[in-house]
N, C-alpha and C positions, 0 to 999 in steps of 0.2 A: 228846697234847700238840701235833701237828704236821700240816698237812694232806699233810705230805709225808712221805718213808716213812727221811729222813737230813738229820735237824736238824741244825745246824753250824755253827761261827761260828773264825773265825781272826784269833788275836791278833800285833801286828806291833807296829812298832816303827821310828822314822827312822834309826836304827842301832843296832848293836850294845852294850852294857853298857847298853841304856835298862831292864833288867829285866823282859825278856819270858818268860822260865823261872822268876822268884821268881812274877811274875804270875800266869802261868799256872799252878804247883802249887796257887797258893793256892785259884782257882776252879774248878782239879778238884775241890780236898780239899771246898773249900762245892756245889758240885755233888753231889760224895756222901755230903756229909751230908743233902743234905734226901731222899736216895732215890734219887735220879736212877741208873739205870745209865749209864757213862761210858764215852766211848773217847778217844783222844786219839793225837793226830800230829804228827810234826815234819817242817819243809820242810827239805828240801834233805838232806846226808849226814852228819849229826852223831848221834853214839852217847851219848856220856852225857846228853843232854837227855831223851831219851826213857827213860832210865833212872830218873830225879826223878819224870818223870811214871808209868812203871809202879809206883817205892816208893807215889806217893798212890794210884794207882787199885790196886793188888793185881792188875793184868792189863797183859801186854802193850802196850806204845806200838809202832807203826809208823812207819816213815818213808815218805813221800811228795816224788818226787824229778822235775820233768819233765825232766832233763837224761838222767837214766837211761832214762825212762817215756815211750813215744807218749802222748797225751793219753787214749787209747781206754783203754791201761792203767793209766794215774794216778786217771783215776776210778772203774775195775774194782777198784783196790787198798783204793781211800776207804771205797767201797761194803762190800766184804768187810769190811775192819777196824771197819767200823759196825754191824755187822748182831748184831742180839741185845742194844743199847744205845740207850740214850733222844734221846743226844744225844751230839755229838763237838766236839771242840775241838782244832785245828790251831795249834801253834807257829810262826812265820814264823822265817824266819835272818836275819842279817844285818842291813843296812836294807831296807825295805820292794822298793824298785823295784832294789838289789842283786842282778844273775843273774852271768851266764856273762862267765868275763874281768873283771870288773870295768868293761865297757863295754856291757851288753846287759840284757837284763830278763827273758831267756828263761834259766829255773834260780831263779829268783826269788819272792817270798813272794805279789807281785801277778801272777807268771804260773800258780803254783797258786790263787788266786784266782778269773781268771777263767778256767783251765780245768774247775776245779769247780763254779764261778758260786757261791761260798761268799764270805758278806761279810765284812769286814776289818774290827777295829776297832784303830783307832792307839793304841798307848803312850806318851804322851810324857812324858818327863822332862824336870818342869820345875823342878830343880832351878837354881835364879838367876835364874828368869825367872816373869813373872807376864804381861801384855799380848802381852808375843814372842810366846808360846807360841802365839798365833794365827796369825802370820805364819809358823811353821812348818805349824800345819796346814795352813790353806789352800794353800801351796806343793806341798803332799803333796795335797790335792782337786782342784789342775787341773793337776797335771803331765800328766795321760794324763783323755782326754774323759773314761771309762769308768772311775775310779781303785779300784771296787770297795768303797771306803772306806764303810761304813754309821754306824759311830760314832768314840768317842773314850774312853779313859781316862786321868785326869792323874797321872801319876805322882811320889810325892813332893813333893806338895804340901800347904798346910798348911790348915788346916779353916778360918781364917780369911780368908785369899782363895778360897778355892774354891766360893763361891756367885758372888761377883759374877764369877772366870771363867767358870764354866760358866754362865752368862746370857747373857753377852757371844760365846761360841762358838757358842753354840745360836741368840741373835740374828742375829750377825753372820754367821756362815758357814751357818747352815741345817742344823750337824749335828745330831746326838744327843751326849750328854755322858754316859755310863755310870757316873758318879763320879771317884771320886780315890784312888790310894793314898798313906797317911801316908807320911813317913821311916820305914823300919824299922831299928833299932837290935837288934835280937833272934835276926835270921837273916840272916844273908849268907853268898852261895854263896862258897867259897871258889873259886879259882883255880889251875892249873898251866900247864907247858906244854903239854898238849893240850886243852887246856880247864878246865873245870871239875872239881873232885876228883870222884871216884864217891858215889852217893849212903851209903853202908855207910859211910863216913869221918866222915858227920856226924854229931856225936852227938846223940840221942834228934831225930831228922831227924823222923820220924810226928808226935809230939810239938808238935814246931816249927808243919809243916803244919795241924797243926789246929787251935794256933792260932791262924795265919794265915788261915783260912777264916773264924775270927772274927769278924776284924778285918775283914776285905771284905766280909762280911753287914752291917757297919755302914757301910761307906763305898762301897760299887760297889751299883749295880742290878740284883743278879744276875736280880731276874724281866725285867730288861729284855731281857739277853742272852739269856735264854730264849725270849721271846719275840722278837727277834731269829732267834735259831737257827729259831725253829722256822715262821718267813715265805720260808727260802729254798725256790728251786726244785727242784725233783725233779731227786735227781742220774741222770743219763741216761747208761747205757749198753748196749751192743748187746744186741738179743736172744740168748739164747743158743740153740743149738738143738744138744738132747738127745744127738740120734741120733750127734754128732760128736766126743763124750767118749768116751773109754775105760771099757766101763764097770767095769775092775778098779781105776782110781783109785775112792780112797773119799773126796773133801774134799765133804762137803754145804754149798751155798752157796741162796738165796733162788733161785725161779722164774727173775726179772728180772734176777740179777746176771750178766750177760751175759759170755761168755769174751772177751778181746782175741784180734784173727785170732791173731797169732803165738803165743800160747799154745794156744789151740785148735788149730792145724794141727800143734804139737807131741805134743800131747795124743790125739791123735786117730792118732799114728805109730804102725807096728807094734814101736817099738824100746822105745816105754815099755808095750806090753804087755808086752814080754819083761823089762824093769825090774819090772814089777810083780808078774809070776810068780815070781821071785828075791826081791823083796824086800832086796836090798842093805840091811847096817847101817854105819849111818856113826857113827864115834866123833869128836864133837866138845870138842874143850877150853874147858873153861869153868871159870873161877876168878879170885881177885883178878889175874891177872898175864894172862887173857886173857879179855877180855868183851864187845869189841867185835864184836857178833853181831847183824847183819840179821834181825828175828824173820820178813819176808818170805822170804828166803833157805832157810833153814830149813824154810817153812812149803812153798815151791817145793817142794823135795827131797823132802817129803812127798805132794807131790801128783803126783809123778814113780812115786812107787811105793819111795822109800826108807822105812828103819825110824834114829830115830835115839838114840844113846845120849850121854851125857856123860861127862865123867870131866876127872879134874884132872894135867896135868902139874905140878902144885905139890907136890899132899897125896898124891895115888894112887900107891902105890910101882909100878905094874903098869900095863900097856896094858892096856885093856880087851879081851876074850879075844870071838872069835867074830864079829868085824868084819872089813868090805871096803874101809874107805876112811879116809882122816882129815881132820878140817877143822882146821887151827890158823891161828883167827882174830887178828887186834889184839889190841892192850892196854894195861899197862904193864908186860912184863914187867923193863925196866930198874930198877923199883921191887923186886923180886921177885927180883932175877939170884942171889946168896947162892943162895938154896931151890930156885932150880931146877936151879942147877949141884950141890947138895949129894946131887938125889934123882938117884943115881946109876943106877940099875936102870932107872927110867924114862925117861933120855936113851938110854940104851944100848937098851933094844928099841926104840924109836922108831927110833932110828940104825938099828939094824938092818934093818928093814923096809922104809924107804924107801930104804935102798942097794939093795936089791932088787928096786926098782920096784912097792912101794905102792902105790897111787893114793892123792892128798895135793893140795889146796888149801893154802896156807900164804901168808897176806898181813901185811904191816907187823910188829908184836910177832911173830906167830907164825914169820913170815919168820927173825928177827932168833935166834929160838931155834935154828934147823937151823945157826947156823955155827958154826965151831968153837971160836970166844970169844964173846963179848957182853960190854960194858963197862956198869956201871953209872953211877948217877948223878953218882959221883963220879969215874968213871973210870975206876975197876979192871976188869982185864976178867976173865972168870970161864968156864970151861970149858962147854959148851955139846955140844946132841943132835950134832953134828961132821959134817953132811947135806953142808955147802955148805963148802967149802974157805976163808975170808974170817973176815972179822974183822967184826960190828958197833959200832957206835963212836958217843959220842957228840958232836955238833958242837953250837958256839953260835946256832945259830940254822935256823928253821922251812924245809926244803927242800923243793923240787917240789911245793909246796904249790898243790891245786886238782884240778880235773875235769880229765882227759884220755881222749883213744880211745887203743885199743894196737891194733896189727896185727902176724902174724905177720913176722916177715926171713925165714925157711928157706921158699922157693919148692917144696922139695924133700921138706918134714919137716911132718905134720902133728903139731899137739897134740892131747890127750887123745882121737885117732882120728880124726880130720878137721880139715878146715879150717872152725874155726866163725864163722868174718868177726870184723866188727869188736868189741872189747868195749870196754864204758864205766865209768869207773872214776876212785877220785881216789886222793890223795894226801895225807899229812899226818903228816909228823913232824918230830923233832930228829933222829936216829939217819941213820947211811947205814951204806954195806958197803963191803966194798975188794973185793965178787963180787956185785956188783946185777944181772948177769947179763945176755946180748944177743938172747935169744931173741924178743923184742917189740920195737916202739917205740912209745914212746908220744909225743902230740903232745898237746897244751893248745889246746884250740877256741879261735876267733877269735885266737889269737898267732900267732909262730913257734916257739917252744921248745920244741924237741922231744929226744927221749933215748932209747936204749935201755936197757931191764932186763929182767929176768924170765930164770929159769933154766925153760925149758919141754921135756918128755917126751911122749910120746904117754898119762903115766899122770900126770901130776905138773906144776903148773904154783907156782911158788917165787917171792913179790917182795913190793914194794914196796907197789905199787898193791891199793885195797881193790876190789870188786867185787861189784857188786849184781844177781845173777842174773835176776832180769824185764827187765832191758834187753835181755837175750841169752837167751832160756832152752836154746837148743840147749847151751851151754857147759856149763850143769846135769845135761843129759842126757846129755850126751859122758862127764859125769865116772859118771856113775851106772853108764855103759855099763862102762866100765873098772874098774868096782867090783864088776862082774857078771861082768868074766873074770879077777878075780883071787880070785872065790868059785871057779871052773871049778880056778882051777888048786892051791888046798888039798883040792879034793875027792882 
């Protein structure tokens, strides 16, 4: 299909609510109906988008982040999450040239762009506009020499204007026009406050999507995209070389998919052989009340030399038995508080183990489980695993919302066994603590506003902030290590 060996194309959008998630399942869903094997990525640190996109493809969506990611590693990621698929397709956030602070382009849909060299085609919603809608694109074509912009698709508009604009854009501006999508009256994503509902809420969702795949085999040029996709240039990354792997990791990746130094130099330590001779199992919570889960994250810890298992602090009355570690990711457990405060057996071994110094990841929802209330939606607060001495609580409005670095305060005290430098991480909820903890600070790139949180141990790090382990991967290892001496100390 492609002279190149990671066809690709990334869909954007001038801002946000233009319907680049409804877009984009639909042209998964028509991508794999005609055969295609599919992959699919979202920019920047949003969890349930790529959720929409795993229900249509039946396989994992990754995120793609260069706020988190050296460049070396943002394409190393692309690459792997491509590999064994026809072709991929990339989600953009936000608006297009939208990055870091809200003043900068770096974190952004046009800086994954051109660090991928992957082209962009705009979404516009032209919903009340017919002519305008040129003066926004072209705005969007010379903002930046370089705009990366190869096409265009007109969003919600109507089959009777949309011959004479797409003439008039393709005249005038010299783009490509990829079609148009109708109004859709049939499906719409609902909304919450952390975004979007989860895909499982909508009903007969497969259904919907296909279709919607339908409908844009009748109104988009999917062979255009594809042939799009598959004119970009060879995504380039390092050679890799062999001899510098461990060879007791098992992850098999292509010849050419080249390791980033900083993963290689980790990879290559005597600490993840001794990780991989142990075999550390980590019990990760996953259920309606916690699923915001980094499939990269995961995929790391695996490649460290961990074993990993699941289990529901919702439904499971039991900790999962014969484990070294715990991950309790995001969510919504505030949706959820009732069921999880009811399953009593299961706060209480949890309690228990991490009073003892478990080793234990716990970020935003999962955070919000360890204290000794949590309030629901309405307010009530409801007895909780009782880790952190504090109250979680609901407040009217979106806090410490955005990317920030943490660095350690205790000059004196390392975490999870060392000082693992800086880590990069956001932030995003309604919910605070009256015990958000002082162990970090975290600061917001390009601002001032900075804060301390985090309740941190040499085994056990407790907050706020989400955290995407390839920006750091020592931090993975550090925890993996402490997973391997708290196997030591059941023997």
């Amino acid at each position: 299909m492609s002279k190149n060996n990671t066809p690709r194309f990334l869909l954007t959008a001038p801002k946000s609510g233009s319907g680049k998630t409804l877009v984009t399942c639909g042209i998964l869903a028509a991508l794999r109906k005609r055969g295609l094997r599919v992959s699919s990525f979202k920019c920047g640190p949003d969890y349930i988008d790529p959720m929409f996109h795993s229900r249509v493809l039946g396989a994992k969506s990754r995120n793609l982040d260069t706020f988190f990611t050296d460049e070396e590693t943002t394409r190393y990621l692309m690459k792997r999450g491509a590999e064994d698929t026809d072709i991929s397709v990339v989600e953009g956030v936000m608006g297009y040239y939208d990055g870091l602070g809200g003043i900068d382009t770096k974190a952004s849909a046009y800086d994954l762009a051109a660090v991928t060299k992957t082209p962009a085609v705009l979404i516009v919603d032209t919903r009340g506009m017919s002519l305008s809608a040129l003066a926004e694109i072209k705005g969007f074509l010379t903002y930046k020499k370089e705009s990366h912009i190869k096409g265009v698709i007109l969003n919600r508009m109507s089959l009777m204007l949309y011959p004479d604009v797409k003439s008039r854009v393709e005249e005038e501006l010299g783009i490509r026009v990829f079609g148009y999508v109708p109004k859709l009256t049939e499906l719409n994503l609902e909304s919450r406050h952390l975004g979007l509902v989860l895909p499982d809420e909508v009903k007969e969702l497969s259904e919907k999507f296909d279709h919607l795949a339908e409908m844009l085999e009748k109104s988009l040029d999917i062979d255009g995209l594809i042939e799009l996709a598959g004119e970009t240039e060879k995504l380039e990354v390092a050679d890799r070389n062999a001899d510098s792997r461990n060879p007791a990791v098992s992850t098999e990746t292509e010849d050419d998919a080249g390791l980033p130094a900083t993963l290689k130099k980790i990879l290559s330590s005597p600490e993840v052989a001794s990780v991989c001779v142990h075999r550390p199992r980590i019990a990760v919570a996953k259920d309606e009340a916690f699923c915001f889960i980094y499939e990269d994250n995961l995929g790391l810890l695996k490649e460290l030399g961990a074993e990993i298992t699941f289990f529901s602090p919702l439904h499971d009355k039991h900790f999962p038995e014969n484990c070294d570690g715990l991950l309790l990711y995001g969510g919504y457990p505030e949706l959820s508080a009732r069921e999880l405060s009811e399953n009593v057996s299961m706060r209480q071994e949890i309690r228990d183990r991490l009073k003892n110094g478990f080793p234990c990841l716990a970020e935003c929802g999962g955070f919000m489980y360890l204290h000794t209330t949590m309030e629901d939606m309405e307010g009530n607060a409801w007895e909780m695993a009782d880790v952190i001495d504090g109250r979680a609580y609901k407040t009217e409005k979106l806090g410490r919302f955005g990317y920030i670095e943490l660095t350690g305060n205790a000059e004196d005290r390392k975490f999870l066994g060392q000082d693992v430098g800086v880590l990069r991480a956001h932030e995003f909820h309604y919910f605070d603590s009256t015990s958000c903890g002082t162990d970090f600070h975290a600061k917001k790139p390009l601002r001032k506003r900075s804060w301390d949180c985090i309740h941190g141990t040499e085994t056990q790090l407790f907050g706020f902030p989400h955290l995407y382990y390839y920006s750091n991967p020592a931090l993975a290892l550090e925890f993996l290590e402490a997973c391997v001496r708290q196997r030591s100390k059941n023997v």
